[in-house]
DOBADREN-522934 format. One record per residue (C-alpha): residue in three letters; residue number from 0; x, y, z. Coordinates in nm, 3 decimals. Layout:
 res   n       X       Y       Z
 ALA NUM       X       Y       Z
...
This chain:
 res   n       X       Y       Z
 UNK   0  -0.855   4.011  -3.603
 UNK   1  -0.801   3.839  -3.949
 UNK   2  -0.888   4.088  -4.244
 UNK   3  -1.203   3.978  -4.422
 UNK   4  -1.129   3.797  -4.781
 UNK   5  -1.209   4.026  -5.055
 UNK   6  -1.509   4.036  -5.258
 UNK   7  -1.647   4.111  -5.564
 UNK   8  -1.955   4.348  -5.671
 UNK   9  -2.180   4.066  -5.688
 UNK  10  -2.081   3.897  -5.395
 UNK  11  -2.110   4.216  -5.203
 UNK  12  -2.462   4.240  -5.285
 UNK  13  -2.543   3.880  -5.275
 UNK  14  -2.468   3.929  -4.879
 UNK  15  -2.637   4.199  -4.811
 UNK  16  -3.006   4.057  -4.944
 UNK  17  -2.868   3.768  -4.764
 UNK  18  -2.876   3.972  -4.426
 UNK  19  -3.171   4.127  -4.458
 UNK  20  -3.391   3.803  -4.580
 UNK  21  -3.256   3.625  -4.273
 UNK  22  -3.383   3.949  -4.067
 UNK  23  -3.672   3.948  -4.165
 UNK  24  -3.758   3.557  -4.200
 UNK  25  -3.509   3.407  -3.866
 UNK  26  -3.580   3.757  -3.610
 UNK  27  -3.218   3.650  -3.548
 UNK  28  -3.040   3.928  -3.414
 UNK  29  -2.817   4.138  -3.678
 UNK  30  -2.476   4.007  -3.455
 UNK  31  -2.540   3.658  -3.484
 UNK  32  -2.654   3.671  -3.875
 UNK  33  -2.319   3.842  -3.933
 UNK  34  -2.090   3.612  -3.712
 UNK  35  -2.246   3.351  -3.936
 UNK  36  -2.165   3.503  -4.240
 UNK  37  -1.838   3.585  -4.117
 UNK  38  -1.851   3.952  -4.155
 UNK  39  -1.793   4.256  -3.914
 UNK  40  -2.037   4.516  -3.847
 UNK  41  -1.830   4.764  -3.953
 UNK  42  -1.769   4.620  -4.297
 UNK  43  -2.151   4.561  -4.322
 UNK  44  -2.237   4.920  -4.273
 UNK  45  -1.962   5.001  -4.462
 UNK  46  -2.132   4.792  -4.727
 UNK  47  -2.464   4.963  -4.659
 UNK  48  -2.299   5.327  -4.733
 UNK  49  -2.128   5.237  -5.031
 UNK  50  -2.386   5.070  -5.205
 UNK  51  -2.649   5.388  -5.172
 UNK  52  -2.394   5.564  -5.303
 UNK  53  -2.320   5.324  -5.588
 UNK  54  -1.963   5.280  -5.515
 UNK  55  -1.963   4.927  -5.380
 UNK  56  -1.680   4.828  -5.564
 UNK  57  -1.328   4.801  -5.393
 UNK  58  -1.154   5.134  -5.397
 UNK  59  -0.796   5.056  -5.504
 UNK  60  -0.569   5.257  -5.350
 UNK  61  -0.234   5.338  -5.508
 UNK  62   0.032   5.328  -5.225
 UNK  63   0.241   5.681  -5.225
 UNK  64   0.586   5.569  -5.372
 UNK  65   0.841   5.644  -5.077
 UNK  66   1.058   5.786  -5.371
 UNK  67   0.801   6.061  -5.492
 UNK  68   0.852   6.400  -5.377
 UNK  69   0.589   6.602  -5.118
 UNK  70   0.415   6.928  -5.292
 UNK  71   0.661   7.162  -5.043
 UNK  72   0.993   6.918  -5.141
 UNK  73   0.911   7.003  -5.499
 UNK  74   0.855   7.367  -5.452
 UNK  75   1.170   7.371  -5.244
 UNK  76   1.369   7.192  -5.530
 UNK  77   1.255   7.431  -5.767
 UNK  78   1.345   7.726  -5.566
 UNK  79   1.673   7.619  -5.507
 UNK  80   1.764   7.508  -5.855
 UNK  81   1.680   7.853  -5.975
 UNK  82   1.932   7.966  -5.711
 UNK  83   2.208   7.769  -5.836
 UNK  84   2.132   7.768  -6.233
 UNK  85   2.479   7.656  -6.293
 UNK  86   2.467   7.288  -6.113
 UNK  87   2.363   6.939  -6.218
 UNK  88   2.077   6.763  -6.118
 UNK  89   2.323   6.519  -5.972
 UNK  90   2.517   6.767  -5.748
 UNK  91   2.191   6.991  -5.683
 UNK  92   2.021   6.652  -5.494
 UNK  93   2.334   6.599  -5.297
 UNK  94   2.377   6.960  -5.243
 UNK  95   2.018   6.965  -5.088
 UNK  96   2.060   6.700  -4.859
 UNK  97   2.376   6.880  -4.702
 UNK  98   2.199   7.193  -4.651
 UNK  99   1.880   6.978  -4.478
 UNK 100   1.703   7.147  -4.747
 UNK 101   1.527   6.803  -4.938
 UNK 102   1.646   6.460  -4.947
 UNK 103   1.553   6.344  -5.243
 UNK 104   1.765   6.108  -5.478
 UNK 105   1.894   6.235  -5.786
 UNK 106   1.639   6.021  -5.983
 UNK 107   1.337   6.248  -5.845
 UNK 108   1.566   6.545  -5.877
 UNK 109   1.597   6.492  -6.216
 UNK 110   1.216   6.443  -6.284
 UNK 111   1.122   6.752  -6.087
 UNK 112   1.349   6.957  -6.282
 UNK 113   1.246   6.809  -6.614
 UNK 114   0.895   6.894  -6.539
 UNK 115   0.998   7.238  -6.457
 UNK 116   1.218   7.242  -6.798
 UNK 117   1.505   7.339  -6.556
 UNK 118   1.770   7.103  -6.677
 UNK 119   2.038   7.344  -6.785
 UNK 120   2.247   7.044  -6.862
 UNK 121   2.127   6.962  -7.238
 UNK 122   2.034   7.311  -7.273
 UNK 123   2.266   7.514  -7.496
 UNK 124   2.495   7.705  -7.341
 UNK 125   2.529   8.040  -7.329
 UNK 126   2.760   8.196  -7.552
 UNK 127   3.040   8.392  -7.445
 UNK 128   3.124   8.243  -7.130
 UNK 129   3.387   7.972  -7.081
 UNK 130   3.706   7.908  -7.281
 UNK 131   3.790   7.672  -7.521
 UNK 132   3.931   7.293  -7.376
 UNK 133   4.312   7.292  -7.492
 UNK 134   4.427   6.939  -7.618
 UNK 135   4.736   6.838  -7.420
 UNK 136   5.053   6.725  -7.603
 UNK 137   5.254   6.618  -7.328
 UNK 138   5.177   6.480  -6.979
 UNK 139   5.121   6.737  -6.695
 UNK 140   5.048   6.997  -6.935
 UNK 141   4.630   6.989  -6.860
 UNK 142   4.465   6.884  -6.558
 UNK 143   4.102   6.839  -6.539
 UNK 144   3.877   6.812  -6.190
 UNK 145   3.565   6.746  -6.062
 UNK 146   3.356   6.607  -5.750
 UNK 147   3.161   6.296  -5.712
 UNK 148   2.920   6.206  -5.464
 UNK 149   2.996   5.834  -5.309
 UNK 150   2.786   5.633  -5.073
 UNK 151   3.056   5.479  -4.843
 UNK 152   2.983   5.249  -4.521
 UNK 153   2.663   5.451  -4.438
 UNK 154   2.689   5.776  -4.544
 UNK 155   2.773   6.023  -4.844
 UNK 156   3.166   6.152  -4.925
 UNK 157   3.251   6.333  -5.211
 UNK 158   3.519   6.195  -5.414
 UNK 159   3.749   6.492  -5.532
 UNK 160   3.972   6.341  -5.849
 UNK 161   4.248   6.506  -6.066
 UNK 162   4.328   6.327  -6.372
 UNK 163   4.584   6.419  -6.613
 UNK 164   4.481   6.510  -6.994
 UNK 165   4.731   6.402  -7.174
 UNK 166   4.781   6.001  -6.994
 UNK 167   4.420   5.970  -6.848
 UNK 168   4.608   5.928  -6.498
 UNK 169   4.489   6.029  -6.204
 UNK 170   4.733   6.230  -6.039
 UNK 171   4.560   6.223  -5.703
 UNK 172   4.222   6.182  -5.535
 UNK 173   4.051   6.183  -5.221
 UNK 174   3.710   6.088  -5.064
 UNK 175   3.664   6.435  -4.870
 UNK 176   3.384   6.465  -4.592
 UNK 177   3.234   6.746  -4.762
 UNK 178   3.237   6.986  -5.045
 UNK 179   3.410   7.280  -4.922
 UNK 180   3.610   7.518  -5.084
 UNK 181   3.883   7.478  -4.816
 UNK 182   3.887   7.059  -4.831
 UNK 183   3.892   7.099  -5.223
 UNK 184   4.149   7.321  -5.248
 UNK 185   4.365   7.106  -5.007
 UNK 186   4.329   6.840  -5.251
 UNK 187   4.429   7.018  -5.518
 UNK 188   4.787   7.164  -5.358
 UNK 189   4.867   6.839  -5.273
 UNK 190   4.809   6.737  -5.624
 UNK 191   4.984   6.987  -5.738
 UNK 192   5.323   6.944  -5.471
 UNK 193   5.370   6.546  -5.625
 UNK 194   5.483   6.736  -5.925
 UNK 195   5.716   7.014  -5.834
 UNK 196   5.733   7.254  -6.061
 UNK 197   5.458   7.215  -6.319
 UNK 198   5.236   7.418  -6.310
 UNK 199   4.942   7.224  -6.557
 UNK 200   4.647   7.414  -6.686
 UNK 201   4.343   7.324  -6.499
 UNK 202   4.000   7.268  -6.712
 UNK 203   3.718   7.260  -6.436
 UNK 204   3.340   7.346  -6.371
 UNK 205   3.133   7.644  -6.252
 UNK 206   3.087   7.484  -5.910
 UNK 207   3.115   7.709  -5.626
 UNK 208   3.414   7.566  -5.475
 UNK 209   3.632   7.681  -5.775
 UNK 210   3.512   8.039  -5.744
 UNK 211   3.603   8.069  -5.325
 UNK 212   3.890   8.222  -5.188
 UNK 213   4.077   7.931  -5.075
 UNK 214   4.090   7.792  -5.409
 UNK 215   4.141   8.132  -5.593
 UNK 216   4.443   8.121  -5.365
 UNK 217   4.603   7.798  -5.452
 UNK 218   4.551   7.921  -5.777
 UNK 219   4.749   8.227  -5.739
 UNK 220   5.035   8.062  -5.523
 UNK 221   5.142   7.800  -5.796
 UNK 222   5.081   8.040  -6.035
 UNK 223   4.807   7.838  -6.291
 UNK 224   4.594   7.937  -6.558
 UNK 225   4.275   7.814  -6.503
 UNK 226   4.010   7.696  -6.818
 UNK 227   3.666   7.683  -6.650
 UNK 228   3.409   7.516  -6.926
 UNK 229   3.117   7.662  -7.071
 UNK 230   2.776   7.683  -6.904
 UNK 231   2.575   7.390  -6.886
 UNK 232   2.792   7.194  -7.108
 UNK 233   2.930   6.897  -6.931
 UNK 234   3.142   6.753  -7.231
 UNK 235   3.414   7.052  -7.194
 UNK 236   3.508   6.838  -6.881
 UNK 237   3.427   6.490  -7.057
 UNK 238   3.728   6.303  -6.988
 UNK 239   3.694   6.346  -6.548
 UNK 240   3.323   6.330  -6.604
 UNK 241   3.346   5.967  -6.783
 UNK 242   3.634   5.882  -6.535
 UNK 243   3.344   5.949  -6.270
């Protein structure tokens, strides 16, 4: 069945005195009047109710965006964000869809949070924690890393990158199937065994790879001083977060 054209207020009304004048002056049946008219029944008596109730105008209905998150994906979001004060909106969206928690894009991450003034990420940091970013002088002498999240062929990796302070070269990278401590620590030992014998000072985040025990133990085993950043203050790690 074709949809019935739309019409206005007026035209609305216009056909329903139509109907009933040619009820009452044809005694044509009400099926036949509206088969002329080219209308259903059930959009007449729809008709009929919405004009006693004054709302014969069209009702526009504003589609759902497929984008906007559900009442229990926001209160889920929320929840977890509080949980894990110390990631990006970025990471947190990415983080939720591993964990089957929300899958939401970072976009409507961000806007949650924002309305929930839980962006920690322009927020000033809390003093005390962190150390200060050294400037390298020579090449090998700071590393900085971080994660990215990729869409590759279908699905999500996370792109793991080392790049060196002092050239801007990445040393090493690798699109990793997940975020683990374990996967991210591999990546940094191998990182670390192209350059025998250095043993750089490495600037990176709060995330909670850096703080396992597989990375604590790479750590230990080349024997590196580690610089993790402030809270919520993204530039300490500018130079792999603008590589990114």
């Amino acid at each position: 069945m074709k949809p019935h054209r739309r019409y206005s207020e007026e035209e609305k009304g216009v056909l329903l005195a139509t109907v009933e004048r040619a009820q009452e002056q044809s005694g044509q049946p009400l099926s036949w009047i509206l088969s002329e008219l080219g209308l259903t029944r059930s959009v007449y008596y729809d008709w009929l109710e919405r004009l006693r109730e004054g709302t014969l105008t069209d009702r526009v209905v504003v589609p759902r965006s497929p984008l906007a998150a559900l009442p229990e994906e926001v209160e889920a979001v929320v929840a977890y964000a509080k949980a894990q004060p110390r990631e990006g909106y970025r990471r947190l969206a990415w983080m939720m869809v591993d964990e089957d928690i929300a899958c939401l894009t970072p976009s409507t991450v961000y806007r949650v949070l924002d309305s929930y003034d839980l962006l920690y990420r322009w927020k000033r940091p809390e003093p005390g924690y962190g150390k200060r970013v050294p400037e390298a002088t020579y090449p090998d002498e700071v590393w900085h890393v971080d994660l990215m999240y990729l869409w590759v062929k279908g699905r999500w990796y996370f792109l793991v990158s080392v790049l060196d302070s002092y050239s801007r070269y990445i040393v090493h990278w690798k699109l990793a199937t997940s975020m683990l401590a374990q996967e991210v620590a591999e990546i940094m030992a191998i990182a670390l065994e192209k350059v025998p014998g250095k043993r750089p000072r490495v600037v990176r985040d709060n995330g909670s790879q850096f703080v396992a025990k597989e990375w604590r133990e790479v750590i230990r085993h080349f024997e590196l001083e580690e610089v993790p950043i402030r809270v919520r203050h993204p530039q300490s790690n500018g130079r792999i977060e603008r590589y990114h």
